[in-house]
ChimeraX commands (.cxc) that place a marker at each C-alpha (Angstrom):
marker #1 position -30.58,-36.31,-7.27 radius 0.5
marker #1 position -28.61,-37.79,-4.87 radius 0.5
marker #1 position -25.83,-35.65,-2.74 radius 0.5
marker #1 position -22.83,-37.74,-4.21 radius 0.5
marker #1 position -24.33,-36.99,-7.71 radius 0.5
marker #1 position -24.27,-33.12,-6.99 radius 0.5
marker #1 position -20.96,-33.23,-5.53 radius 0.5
marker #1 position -19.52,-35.00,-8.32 radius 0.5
marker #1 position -21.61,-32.25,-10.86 radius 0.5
marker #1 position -19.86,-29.22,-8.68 radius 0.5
marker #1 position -16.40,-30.30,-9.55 radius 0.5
marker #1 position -17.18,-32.10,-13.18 radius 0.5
marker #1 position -19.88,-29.73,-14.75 radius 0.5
marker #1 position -17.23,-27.20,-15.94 radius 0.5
marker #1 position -14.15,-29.62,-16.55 radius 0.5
marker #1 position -16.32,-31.54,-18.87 radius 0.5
marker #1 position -17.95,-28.47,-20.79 radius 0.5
marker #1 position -13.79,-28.01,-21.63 radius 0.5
marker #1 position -13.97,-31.43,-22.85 radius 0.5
marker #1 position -11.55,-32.54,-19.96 radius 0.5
marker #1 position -11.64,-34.82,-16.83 radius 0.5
marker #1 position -11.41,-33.20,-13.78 radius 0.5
marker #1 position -7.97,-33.56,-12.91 radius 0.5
marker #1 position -6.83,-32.61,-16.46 radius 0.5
marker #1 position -8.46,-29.06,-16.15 radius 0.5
marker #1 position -6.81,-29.48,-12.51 radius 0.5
marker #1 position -3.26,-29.26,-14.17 radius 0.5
marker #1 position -3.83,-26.88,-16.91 radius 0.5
marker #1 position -5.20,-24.07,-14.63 radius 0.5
marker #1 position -2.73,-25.04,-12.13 radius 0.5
marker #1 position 0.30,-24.41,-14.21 radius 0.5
marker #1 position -1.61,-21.53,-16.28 radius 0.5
marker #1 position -1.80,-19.83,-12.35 radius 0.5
marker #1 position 1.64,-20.74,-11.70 radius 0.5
marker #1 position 2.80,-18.87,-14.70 radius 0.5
marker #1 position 0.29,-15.80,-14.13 radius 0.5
marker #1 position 2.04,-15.42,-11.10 radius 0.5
marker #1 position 5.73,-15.78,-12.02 radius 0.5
marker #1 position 4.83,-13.56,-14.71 radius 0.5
marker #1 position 3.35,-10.84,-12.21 radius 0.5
marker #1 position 6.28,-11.10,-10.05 radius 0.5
marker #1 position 8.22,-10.26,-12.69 radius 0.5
marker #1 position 6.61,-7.65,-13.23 radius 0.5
marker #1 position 6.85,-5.99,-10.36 radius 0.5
marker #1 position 10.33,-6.56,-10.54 radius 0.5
marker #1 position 10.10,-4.78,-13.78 radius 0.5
marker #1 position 8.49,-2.00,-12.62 radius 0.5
marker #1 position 11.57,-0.62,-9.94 radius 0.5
marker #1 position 14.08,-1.92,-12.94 radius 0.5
marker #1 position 13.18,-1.23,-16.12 radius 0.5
marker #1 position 15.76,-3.25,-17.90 radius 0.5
marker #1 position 15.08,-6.64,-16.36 radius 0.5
marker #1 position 12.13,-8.70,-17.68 radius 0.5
marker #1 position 10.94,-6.17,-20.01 radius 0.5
marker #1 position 8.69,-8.76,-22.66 radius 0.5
marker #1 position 8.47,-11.43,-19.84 radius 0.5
marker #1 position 4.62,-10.55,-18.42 radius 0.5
marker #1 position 3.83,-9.99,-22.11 radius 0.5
marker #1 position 5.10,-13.06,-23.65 radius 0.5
marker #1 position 3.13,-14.91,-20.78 radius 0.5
marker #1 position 0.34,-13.24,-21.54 radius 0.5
marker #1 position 0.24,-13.87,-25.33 radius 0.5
marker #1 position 1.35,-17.70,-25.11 radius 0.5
marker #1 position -1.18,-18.33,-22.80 radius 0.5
marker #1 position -3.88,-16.71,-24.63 radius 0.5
marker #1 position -2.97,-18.84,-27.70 radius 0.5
marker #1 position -3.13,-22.14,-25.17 radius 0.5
marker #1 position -6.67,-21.36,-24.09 radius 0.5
marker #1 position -8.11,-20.19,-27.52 radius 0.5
marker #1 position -6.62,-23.46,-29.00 radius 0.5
marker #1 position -8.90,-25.14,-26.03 radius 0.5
marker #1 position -12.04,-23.55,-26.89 radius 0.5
marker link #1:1,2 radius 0.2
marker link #1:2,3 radius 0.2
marker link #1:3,4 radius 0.2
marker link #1:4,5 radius 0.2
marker link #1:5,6 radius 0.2
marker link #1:6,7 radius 0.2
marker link #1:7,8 radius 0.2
marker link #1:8,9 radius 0.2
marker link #1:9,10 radius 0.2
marker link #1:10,11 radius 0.2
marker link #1:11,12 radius 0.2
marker link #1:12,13 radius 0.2
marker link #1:13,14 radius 0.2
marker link #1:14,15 radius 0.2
marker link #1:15,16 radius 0.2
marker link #1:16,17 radius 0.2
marker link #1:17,18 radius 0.2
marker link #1:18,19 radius 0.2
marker link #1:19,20 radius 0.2
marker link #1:20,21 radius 0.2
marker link #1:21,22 radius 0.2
marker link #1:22,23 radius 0.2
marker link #1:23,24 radius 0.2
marker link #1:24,25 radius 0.2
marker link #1:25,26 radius 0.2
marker link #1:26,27 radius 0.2
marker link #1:27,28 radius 0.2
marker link #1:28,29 radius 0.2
marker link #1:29,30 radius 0.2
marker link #1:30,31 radius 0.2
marker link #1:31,32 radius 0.2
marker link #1:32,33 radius 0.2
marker link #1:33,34 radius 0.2
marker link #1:34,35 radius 0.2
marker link #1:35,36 radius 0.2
marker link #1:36,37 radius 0.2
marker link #1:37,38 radius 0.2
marker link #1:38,39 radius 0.2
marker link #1:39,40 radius 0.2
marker link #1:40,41 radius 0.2
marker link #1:41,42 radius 0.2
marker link #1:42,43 radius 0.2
marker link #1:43,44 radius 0.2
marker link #1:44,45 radius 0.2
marker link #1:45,46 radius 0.2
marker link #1:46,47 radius 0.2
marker link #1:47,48 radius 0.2
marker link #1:48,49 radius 0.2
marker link #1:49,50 radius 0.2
marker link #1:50,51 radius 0.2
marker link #1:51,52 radius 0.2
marker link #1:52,53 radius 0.2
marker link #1:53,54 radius 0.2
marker link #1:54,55 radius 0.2
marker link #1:55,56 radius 0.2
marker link #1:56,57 radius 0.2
marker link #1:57,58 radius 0.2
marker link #1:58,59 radius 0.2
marker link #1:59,60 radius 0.2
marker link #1:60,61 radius 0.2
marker link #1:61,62 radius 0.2
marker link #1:62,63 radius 0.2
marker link #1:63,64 radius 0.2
marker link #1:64,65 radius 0.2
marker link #1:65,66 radius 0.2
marker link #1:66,67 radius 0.2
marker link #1:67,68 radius 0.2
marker link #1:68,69 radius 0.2
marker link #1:69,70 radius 0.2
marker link #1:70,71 radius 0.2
marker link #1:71,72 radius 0.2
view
């Protein structure tokens, strides 16, 4: 196998078990990050005042569960 044939299997292998091109699994765990992240923050946030944000991290959580059970 050449090189350029396992470098393109590293980044493709998975992507393609999803039934995706590479850059389309790119942007779908890019913005499921982003939103793990928000959703952390605002937990934090959460966590020194109890009355701000109080369903945010769980919402998150539960919408993108749905997303990547719908993708399976």
């Amino acid at each position: 196998m050449k090189i350029a044939d396992r470098i393109k299997n590293l980044f493709c292998s998975h992507p393609t078990t999803a039934g995706e091109t590479y850059f389309q699994h790119m942007s779908f765990a890019l913005r499921a990050g982003f939103r793990m992240i928000l959703a952390g923050c605002c937990c934090i946030i959460h966590a020194f005042f109890p009355f701000l944000f109080s369903k945010t991290a769980g919402t998150t959580i539960a919408s993108l569960h749905e997303k990547m059970q719908k993708r399976n």
